[in-house]
Structures are given as C-alpha cells and as structure tokens.
C-alpha positions as CSV (number, residue, x, y, z in Angstrom):
1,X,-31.2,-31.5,62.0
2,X,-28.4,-29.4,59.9
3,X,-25.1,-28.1,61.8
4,X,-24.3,-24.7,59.8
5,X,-21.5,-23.2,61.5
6,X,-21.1,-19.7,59.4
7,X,-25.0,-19.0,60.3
8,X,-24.9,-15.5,60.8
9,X,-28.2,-15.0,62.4
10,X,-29.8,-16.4,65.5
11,X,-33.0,-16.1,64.2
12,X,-34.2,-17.8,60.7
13,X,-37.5,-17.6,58.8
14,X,-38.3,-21.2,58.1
15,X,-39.8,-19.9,54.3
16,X,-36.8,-18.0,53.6
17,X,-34.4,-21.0,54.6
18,X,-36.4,-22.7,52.5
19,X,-36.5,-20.2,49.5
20,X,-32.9,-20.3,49.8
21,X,-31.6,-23.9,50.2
22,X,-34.0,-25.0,47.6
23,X,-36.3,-27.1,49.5
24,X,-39.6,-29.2,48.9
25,X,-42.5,-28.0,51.0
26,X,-44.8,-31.4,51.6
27,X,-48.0,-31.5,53.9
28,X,-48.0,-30.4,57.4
29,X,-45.6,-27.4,57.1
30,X,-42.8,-29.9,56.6
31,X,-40.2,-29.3,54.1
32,X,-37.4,-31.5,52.3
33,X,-33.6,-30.7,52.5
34,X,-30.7,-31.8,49.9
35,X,-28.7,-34.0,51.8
36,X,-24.8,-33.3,51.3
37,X,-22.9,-37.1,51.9
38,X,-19.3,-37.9,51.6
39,X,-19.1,-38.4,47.9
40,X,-20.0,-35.1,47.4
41,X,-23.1,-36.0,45.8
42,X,-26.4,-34.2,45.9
43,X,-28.9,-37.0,47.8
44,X,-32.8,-36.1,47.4
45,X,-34.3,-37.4,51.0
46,X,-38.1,-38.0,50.4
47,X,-38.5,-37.3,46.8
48,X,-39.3,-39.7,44.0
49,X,-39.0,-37.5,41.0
50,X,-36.0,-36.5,40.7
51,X,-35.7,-34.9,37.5
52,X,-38.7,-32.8,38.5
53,X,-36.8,-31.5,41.6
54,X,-33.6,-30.9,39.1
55,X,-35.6,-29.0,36.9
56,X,-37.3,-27.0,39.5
57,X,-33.9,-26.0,41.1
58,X,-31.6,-25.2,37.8
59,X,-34.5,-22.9,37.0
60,X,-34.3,-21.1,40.3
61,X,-30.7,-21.0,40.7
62,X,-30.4,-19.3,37.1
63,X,-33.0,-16.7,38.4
64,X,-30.4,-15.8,41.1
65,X,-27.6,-15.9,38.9
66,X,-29.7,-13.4,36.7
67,X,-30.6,-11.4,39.4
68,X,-27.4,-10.7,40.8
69,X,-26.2,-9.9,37.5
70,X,-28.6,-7.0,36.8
71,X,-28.4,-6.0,40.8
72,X,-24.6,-5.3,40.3
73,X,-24.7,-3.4,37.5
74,X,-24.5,-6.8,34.4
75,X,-21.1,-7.4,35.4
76,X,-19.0,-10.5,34.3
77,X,-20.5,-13.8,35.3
78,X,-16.8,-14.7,37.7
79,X,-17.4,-11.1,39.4
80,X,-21.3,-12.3,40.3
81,X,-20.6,-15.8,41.4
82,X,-17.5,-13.9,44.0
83,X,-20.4,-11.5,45.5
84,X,-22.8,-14.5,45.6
85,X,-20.6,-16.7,47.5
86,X,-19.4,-13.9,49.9
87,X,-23.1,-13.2,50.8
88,X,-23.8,-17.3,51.3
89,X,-26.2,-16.9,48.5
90,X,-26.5,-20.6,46.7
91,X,-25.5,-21.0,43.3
92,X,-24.8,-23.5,40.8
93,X,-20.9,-24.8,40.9
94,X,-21.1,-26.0,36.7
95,X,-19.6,-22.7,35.2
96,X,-21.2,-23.7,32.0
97,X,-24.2,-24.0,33.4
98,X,-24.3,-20.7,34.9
99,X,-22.5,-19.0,31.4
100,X,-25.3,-20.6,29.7
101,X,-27.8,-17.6,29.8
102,X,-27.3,-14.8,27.1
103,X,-28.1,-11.4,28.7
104,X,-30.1,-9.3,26.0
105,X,-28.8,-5.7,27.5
106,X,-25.0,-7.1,27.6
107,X,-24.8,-8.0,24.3
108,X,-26.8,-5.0,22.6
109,X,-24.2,-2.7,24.7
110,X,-21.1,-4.7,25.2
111,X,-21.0,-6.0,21.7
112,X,-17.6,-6.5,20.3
113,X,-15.7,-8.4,17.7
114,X,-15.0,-11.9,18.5
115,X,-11.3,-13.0,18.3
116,X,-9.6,-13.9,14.2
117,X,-8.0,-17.4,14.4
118,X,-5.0,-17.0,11.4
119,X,-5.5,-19.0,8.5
120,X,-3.3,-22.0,7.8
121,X,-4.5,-22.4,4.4
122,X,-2.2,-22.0,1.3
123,X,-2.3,-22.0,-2.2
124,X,-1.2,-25.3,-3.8
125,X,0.0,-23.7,-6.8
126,X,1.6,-19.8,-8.4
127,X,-1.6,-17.6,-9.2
128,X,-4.2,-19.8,-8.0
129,X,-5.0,-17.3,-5.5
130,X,-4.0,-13.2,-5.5
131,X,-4.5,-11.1,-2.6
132,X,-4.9,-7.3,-3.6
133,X,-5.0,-4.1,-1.8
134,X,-4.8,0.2,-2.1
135,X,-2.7,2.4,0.1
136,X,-3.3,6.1,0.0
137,X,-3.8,8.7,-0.9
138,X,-0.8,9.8,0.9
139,X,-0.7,13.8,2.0
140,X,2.4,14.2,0.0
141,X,3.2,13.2,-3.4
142,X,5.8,11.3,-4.5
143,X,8.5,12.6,-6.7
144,X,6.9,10.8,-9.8
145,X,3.4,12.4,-8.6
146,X,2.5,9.6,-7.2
147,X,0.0,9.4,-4.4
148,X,-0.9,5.5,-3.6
149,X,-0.5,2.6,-4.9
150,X,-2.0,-0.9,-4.8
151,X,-0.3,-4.5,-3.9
152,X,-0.9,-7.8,-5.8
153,X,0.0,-10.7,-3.6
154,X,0.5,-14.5,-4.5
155,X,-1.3,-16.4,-1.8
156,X,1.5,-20.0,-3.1
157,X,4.5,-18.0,-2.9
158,X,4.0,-14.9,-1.0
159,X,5.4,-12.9,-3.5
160,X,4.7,-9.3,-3.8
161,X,3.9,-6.8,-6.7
162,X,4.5,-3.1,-5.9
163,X,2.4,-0.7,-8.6
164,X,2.1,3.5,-8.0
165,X,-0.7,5.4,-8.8
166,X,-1.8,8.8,-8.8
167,X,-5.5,7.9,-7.8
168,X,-7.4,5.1,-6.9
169,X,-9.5,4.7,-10.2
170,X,-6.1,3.4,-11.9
171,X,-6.5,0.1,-9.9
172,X,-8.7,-1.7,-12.8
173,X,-6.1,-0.7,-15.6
174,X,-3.3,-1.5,-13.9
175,X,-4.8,-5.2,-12.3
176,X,-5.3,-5.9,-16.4
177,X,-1.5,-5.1,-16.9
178,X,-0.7,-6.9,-14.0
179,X,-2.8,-10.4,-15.3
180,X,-1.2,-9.9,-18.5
181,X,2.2,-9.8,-17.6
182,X,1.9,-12.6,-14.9
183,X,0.2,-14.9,-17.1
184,X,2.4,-14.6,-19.6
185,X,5.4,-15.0,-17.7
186,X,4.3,-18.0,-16.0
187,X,2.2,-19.6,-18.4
188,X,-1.0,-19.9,-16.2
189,X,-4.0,-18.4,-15.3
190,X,-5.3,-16.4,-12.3
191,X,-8.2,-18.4,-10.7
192,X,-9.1,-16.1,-7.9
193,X,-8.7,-12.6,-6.8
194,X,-9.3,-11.7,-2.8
195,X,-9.7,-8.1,-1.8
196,X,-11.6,-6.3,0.9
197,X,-14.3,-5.0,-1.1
198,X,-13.8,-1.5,-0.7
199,X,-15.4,1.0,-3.8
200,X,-12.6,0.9,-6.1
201,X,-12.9,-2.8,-7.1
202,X,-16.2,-2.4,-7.5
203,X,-15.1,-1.6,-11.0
204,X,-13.4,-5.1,-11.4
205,X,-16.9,-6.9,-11.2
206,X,-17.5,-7.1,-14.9
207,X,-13.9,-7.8,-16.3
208,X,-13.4,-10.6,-13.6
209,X,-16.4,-12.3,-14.8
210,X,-15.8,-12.2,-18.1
211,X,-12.3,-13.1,-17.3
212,X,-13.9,-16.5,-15.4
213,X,-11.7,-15.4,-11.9
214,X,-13.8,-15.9,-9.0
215,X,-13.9,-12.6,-6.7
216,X,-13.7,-13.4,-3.2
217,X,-13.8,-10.3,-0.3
218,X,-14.1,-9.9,3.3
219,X,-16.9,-9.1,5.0
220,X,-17.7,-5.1,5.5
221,X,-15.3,-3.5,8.4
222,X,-13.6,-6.7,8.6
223,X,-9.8,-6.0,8.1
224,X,-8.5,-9.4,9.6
225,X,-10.4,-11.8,6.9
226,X,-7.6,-10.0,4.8
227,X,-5.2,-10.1,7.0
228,X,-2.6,-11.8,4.5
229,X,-2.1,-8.8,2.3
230,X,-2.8,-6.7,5.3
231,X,0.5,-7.8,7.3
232,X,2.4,-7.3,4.3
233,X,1.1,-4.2,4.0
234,X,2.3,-2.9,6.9
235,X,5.3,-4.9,6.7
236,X,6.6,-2.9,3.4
237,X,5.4,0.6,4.8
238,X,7.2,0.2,8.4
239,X,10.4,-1.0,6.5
240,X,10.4,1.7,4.2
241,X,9.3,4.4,6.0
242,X,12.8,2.9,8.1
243,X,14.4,3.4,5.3
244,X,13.9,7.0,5.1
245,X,14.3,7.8,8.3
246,X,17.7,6.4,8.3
247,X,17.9,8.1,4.7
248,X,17.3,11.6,6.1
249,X,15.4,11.6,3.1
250,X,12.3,14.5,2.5
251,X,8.8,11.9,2.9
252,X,8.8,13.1,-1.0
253,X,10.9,10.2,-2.1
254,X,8.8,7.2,-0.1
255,X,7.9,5.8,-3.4
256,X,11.7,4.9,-3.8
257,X,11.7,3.3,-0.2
258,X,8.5,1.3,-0.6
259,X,9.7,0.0,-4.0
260,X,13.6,-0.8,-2.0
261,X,11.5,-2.5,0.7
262,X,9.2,-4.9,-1.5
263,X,12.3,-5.9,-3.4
264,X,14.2,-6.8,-0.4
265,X,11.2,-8.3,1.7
266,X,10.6,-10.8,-1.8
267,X,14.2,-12.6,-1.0
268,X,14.5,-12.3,3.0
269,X,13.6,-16.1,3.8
270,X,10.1,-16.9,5.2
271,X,9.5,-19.1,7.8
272,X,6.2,-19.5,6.3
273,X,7.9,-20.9,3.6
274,X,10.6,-23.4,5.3
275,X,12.9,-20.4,5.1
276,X,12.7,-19.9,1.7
277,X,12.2,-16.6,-0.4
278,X,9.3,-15.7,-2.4
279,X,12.0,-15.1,-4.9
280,X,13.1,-18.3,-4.7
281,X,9.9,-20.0,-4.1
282,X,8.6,-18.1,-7.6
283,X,11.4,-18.1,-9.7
284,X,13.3,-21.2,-8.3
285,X,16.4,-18.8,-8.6
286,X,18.5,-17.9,-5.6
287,X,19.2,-14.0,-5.7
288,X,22.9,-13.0,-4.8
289,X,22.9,-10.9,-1.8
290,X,26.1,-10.1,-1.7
291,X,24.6,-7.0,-4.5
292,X,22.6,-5.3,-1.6
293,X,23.6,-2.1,-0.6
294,X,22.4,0.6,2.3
295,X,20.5,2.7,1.4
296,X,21.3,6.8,1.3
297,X,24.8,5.8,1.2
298,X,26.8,7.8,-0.6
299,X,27.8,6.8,-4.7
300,X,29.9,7.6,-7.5
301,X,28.3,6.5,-10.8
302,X,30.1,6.3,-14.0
303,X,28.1,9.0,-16.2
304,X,31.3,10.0,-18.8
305,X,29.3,9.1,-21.9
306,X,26.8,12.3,-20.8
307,X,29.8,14.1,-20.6
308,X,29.3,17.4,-23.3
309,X,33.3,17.5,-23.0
310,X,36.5,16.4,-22.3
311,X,37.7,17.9,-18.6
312,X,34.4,17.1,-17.2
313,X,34.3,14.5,-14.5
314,X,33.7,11.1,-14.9
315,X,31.9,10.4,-11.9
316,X,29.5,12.4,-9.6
317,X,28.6,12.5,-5.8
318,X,25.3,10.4,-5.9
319,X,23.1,8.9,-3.6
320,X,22.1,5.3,-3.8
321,X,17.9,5.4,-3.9
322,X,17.4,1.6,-4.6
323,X,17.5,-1.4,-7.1
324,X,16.0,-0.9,-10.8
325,X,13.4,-3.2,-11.6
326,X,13.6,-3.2,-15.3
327,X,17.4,-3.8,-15.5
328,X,20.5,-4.9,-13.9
329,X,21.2,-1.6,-12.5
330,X,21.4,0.9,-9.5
331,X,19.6,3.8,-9.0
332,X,21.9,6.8,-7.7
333,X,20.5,10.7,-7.3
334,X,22.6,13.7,-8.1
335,X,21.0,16.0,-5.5
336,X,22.7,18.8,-7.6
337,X,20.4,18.4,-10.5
338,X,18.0,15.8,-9.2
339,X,17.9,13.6,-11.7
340,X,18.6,9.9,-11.6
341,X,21.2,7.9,-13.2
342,X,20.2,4.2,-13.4
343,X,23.8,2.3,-14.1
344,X,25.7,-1.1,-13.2
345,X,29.3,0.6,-13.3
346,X,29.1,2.1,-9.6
347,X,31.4,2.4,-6.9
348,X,29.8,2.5,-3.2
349,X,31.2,4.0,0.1
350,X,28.7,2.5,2.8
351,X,30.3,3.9,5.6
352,X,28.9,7.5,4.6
353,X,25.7,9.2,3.9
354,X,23.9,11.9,2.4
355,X,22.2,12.9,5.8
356,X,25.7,15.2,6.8
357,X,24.0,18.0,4.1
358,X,20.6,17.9,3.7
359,X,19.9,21.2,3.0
360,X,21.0,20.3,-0.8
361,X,17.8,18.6,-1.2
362,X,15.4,19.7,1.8
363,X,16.4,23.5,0.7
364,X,14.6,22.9,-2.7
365,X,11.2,23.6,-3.5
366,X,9.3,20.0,-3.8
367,X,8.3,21.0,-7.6
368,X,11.7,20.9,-8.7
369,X,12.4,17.5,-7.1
370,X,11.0,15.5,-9.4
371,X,14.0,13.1,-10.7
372,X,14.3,12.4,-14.3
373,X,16.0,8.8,-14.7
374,X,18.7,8.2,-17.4
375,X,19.1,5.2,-18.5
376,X,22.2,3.8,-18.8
377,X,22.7,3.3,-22.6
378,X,24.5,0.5,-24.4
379,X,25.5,2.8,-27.1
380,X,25.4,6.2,-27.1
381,X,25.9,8.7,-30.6
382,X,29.6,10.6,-30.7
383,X,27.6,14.0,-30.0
384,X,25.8,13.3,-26.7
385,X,25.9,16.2,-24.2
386,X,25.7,16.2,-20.6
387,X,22.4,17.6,-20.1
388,X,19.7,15.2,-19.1
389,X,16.6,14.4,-21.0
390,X,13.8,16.9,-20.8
391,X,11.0,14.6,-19.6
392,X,11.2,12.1,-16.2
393,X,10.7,9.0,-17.0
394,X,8.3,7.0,-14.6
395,X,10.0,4.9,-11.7
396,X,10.2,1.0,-12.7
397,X,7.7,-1.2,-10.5
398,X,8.7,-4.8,-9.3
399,X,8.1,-6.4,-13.2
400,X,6.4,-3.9,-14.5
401,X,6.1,0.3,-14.8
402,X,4.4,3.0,-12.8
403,X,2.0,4.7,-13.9
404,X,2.8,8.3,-12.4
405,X,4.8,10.1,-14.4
406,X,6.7,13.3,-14.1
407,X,4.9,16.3,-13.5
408,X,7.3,18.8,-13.8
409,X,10.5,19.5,-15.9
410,X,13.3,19.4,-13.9
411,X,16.2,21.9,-14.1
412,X,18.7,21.5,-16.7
413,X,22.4,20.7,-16.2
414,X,24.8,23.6,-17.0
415,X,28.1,23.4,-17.4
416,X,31.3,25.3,-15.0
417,X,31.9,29.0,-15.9
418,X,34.6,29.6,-18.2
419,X,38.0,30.5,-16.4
420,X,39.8,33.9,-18.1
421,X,42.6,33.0,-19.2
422,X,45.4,35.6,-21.5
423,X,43.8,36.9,-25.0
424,X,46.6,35.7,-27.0
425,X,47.0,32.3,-25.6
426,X,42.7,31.9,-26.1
427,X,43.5,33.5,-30.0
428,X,45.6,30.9,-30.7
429,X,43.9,28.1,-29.3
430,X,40.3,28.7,-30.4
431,X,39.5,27.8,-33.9
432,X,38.5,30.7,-36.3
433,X,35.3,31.2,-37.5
434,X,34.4,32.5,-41.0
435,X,31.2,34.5,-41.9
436,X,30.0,35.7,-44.9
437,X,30.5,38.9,-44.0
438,X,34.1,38.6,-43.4
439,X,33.9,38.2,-47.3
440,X,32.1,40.4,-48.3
441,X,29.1,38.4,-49.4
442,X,25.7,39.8,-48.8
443,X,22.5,39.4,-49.6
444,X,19.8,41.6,-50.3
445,X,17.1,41.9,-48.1
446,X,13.2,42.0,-49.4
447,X,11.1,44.3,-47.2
448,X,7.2,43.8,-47.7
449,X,5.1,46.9,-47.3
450,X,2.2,45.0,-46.2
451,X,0.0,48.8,-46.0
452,X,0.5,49.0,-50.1
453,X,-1.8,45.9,-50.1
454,X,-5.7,46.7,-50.0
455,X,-7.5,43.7,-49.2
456,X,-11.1,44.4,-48.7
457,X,-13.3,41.3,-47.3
458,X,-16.8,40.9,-48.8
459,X,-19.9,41.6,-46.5
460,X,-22.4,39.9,-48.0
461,X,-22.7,36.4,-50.6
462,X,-22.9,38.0,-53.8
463,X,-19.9,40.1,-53.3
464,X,-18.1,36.9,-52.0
465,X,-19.1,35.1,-55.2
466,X,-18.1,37.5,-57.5
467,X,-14.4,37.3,-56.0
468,X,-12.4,34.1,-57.5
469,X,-10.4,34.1,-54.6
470,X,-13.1,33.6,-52.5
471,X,-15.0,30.9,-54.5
472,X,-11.6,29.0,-54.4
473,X,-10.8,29.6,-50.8
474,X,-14.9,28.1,-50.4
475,X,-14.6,25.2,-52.5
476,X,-11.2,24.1,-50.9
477,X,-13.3,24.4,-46.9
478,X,-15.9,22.4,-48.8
479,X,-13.7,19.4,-50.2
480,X,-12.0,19.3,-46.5
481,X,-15.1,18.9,-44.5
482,X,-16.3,16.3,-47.2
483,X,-12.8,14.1,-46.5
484,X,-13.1,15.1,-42.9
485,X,-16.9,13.3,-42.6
486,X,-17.7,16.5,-40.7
C-alpha cells in the first residue's frame, strides 16, 4: 500500500504505474515497488539480485532522460530534468549520471570551442623561447611606406621587438637580422621560435632547421594557444592607436605611435614579473623615467648648425613624435617641411599641442608627408645649409632599423624672401663681384658645323671592312665582349 498525495488522477493503469516507478513484474500479475525508508536509501523489497535490478533501471531512466531531451527540442540537460520533475516523470537525482550520455545531433550542431586555461609557464632563461607575430597590412601606409610589421617576443622577459615592413614576405629577412643581433648582444642562442603558423613562416621551415631552433605553432584557427604574443599585440596597437588620437595625428603616422608604445610598454612594471620591467628584467638596467614626454606636445629643437645663415632662427616649432631607438635623442616634426629632426638639445612645453592647427599637416597631400630624419650630427663642416637631406631615412626600430624606406622626396626647405631695403645702403653692403667681362677678357667661341661633315655608314661587310674606322670600332666591341665573358 503506497500513500502518494500529488496523484493527479483517480484512475491508474496498473502497467503504466509500473512502467513508470520502475517496478519488477513476478508471477501472478504481482509486481515489486522500491521502498523509500528514512535514510533515504533506495530498499529492493523481494529481489535478490540487485545489481540486475540497478542495471535494468539506470538503463531505463537514461532512455527518459533521452527522450525528453529530443521531445523538447535537445535542450540543456538542467532545462529537461525542470520539465521532467514538473510532469512527476522519474529521473535519476546523480547529475553525472544523467550528463553522462553524449547526444550525437547536439554536438555535430552545437559544437563550439571549449574554454583556454592561461598558461603559467615561463622561460627559465633570455631567448630560450621567442614568440613571433604579423600585423597588417594596414589600409594606409605609414609615412616611411610602411604597411605591417611583425613582433618578436621573449617568452623570460617579456620584452618586445617592434620591426616595419612593407609586405609580409620581409618576415624571413628580417627574423635573420633580428637572431643576429640578439645573439650577439646577449651572447646566447635562440632555442625555440612559437608562432601561429600562418603562410608567411612557412618560409622559415628550412633556415630554422638548419639553424637547430625547434619551430613550435598553434593549432589551425586557434588564436588563444598564442595568446602570449597575441595580448601584447593588442596591448601595443590600443595604446598607440591612444596615442594618436590624443595626438590629432593623420592614421599616416601610426608607425611612430606603435614604435612610442612598445618602448614605453618595455619599462612599465609587470606584475607578471614581480613588478619589474622587461627593460629591467633584460638589461638589469633601470630606465630613468623622469625623460618621458607626452606625446604631440609641442617642441623647440636646437637645429642652428642647419642653419644656411646667420639671422635664421635657432629653434623651430616641432612636434614631439617619440623616442629614437638608435640614439640618445628625441624625435620632433617640423610640420612646415615635414621632416624630422632627431636631437638631445630640446626644450618641451607639455602643457600644449599640435592638435589647436591641424590643418598644417591634415591639409597636405599624404605623398608629401613622408618625414626625412636628420640626424643630429656631432660635427658638422663650416658650409652646411639649412636644407634637409634629399632622401628619408628609414624610422629606427627598438635595436634595430626598419626596413621601409622613404618613398617619396619630400619638399625642400627655402629660405624667407628677401626684404627691399634702399639701393645705396644694399651697394655698399653687398660685396662686388668681378667677371671677366668687366675686363675685357674674352674668349673665342668654336662653332662646329656638324652639316660640313659627310659621314656615310656602310650597308653591307665588305664596305665595312674596307673602312679603318670601322675595323677599329669592331675590334674594340670584340675585346669588350671577350673581358665581359658575354
């Protein structure tokens, strides 16, 4: 005798009670009910074998479970155990029991990717590990024609190298600059290199085996296995894209923001390092940061010794573009001219910007903003003009140089008009200059009358031959192709 009180019929089938409350039909029409006791465990009145009944009931409560789940649609497993228990269907309480069953149609349709756990793991050592990955192309081009460029990370100290390119296929020439420097200037050897696979290091296979450095890559479509370079990535990109939009800067000059972002990132501290830099971590140096300056803040290099005279100015109205790479220096633009004067004798004004008149640089066709960078020079000849060299020079990379150069000529500097001033006063002050004419020494001048000269050109071999001119003018095209080898 069972008391349910939640029946909600007054009439049962005996086989469907049974069917549903998983009972043992034994001879007469009798049947055998699970007996609920106080403990709260499952008593078995009448059978022997247990495990038999066990087996026979997990089997049939997973058919329900299954059953439900494609009734309503292959819903979550919590969503079909809720219906189940509001229609007093029985079901078995062990969620890992009932999660146990794989559904076939959920996973071919419902597929997704399972959740990256971050790696702890660390290099024990500088260049035992490098992480490596391309940005770009970008839409625009830099000022340097520039278009992506490619990251080399140390996995030991989290220090980054920043290297433009004007296409992707560069990456193989510039990684073997990149192991030559860093080996050399730490005196060890890069063991492994860990990129994401993608089509342009499949040019690397050969030189890293017979360099003996171990190539390790993510799997296909499977960004977070490199998620190391990948935040840093996107670390230097959102800062210097910030950079440039504090700036007011045109998107041309990102190149200069990325490369002012990677050198400031390398000596914030790192809680992945104890608060350390990767400067400091790399180098064991501590990097003053009272030199830091905002960027786009207005400048006034000293450029006197490109001075062409006298009562030109010492200093221009600059703006500060970032930190040079090669040498102790600043990097300031004349957005007059567009070039770039790389200096240490700087004065800053923080407190203003270059953003309160754009229109000097954003007016300006983006050919002709293509900076040329002067570099400062320790000793400079006695007749050095103003005007800046006629080819840029490429932007300096963290350690190393870029490999974009300049694709255009930028405009040269001219000087201020001349002010009129009274004819005398210029007479007596301008020095005098003396001609031969003045003299009266001339020279005689030799007109040739080419049309008095009647060359006539052999047509055929035997004319050719008879003409010593000709046999000598064949002998000499003879002796060059024989030193030529052609």
């Amino acid at each position: 005798m069972f008391h349910v009180p939640f029946i909600s019929a007054n009439l049962i089938s005996v086989a469907k009670f049974y069917s549903d409350n998983n009972a043992l039909q034994v001879e007469n029409g009798l049947y055998r009910f699970p007996v609920l006791h106080k403990n709260k465990k499952m008593a078995y009145v009448g059978v022997r074998n247990l495990s038999t009944f066990h087996s026979h009931r997990l089997n049939h409560v997973h058919n329900k479970v299954e059953l439900w789940h494609h009734r309503l649609g292959h819903v979550a497993t919590d969503i079909v155990v809720q219906v189940m228990q509001s229609c007093n269907v029985a079901y078995e309480r062990n969620k890992t029991v009932v999660c146990s069953t794989v559904c076939p149609s959920c996973q071919m349709a419902k597929s997704h990717r399972l959740p990256a756990h971050p790696s702890l793991s660390r290099a024990s050592k500088h260049l035992e590990l490098i992480h490596t990955n391309i940005w770009g192309p970008a839409m625009l081009k830099s000022t340097s024609g520039a278009k992506c460029f490619i990251f080399f990370l140390d996995d030991y100290s989290r220090y980054t190298w920043f290297y433009p390119m004007q296409t992707k296929d560069q990456a193989l020439s510039v990684f073997k600059q990149f192991k030559l420097l860093v080996e050399n200037q730490f005196d060890a050897k890069i063991k492994c290199l860990q990129s994401d696979n993608g089509g342009e290091y499949r040019s690397f296979m050969t030189f890293l085996q017979q360099s003996g450095i171990l190539h390790r890559f993510s799997c296909p479509y499977t960004s977070a296995q490199n998620e190391r370079v990948e935040r840093k990535h996107k670390h230097v990109v959102e800062t210097g894209l910030a950079l440039l939009a504090h700036a007011s800067l045109p998107m041309q000059f990102w190149q200069y923001a990325f490369h002012s972002a990677t050198f400031l990132i390398n000596r914030m501290p790192s809680k992945v390092l104890n608060n350390d830099s990767s400067y400091y971590t790399l180098f064991l140096k501590i990097h003053e940061y009272k030199s830091f300056r905002v960027f786009d803040c207005l400048c006034y290099p000293f450029i006197r010794p490109y001075n062409s005279h006298k009562l030109q100015y010492r200093s221009l109205q600059c703006v500060f573009l970032g930190y040079s790479f090669q040498n102790k220096g600043y990097l300031c633009l004349d957005p007059l001219t567009r070039y770039v004067y790389v200096t240490p004798h700087i004065v800053f004004d923080e407190t203003k910007f270059f953003n309160t008149t754009p229109s000097l640089i954003r007016d300006s066709p983006a050919e002709i903003l293509t900076p040329a960078i002067l570099l400062f020079p320790s000793s400079l000849p006695t007749n050095i003009s103003h005007s800046p060299p006629q080819s840029a020079l490429p932007f300096p990379s963290d350690s190393t140089r870029s490999l974009s150069g300049s694709t255009s000529t930028p405009v040269s500097h001219s000087g201020p008009a001349p002010i009129p001033e009274d004819q005398d006063t210029c007479s007596a002050l301008a020095p005098r200059m003396t001609t031969r004419l003045m003299h009266g020494i001339t020279k005689k001048k030799t007109i040739f009358d080419l049309s008095a000269t009647k060359i006539s050109t052999p047509s055929t071999l035997s004319q050719a031959l008879k003409d010593s001119n000709w046999t000598q003018a064949m002998d000499l095209k003879i002796a060059a192709l024989h030193k030529n080898h052609t």
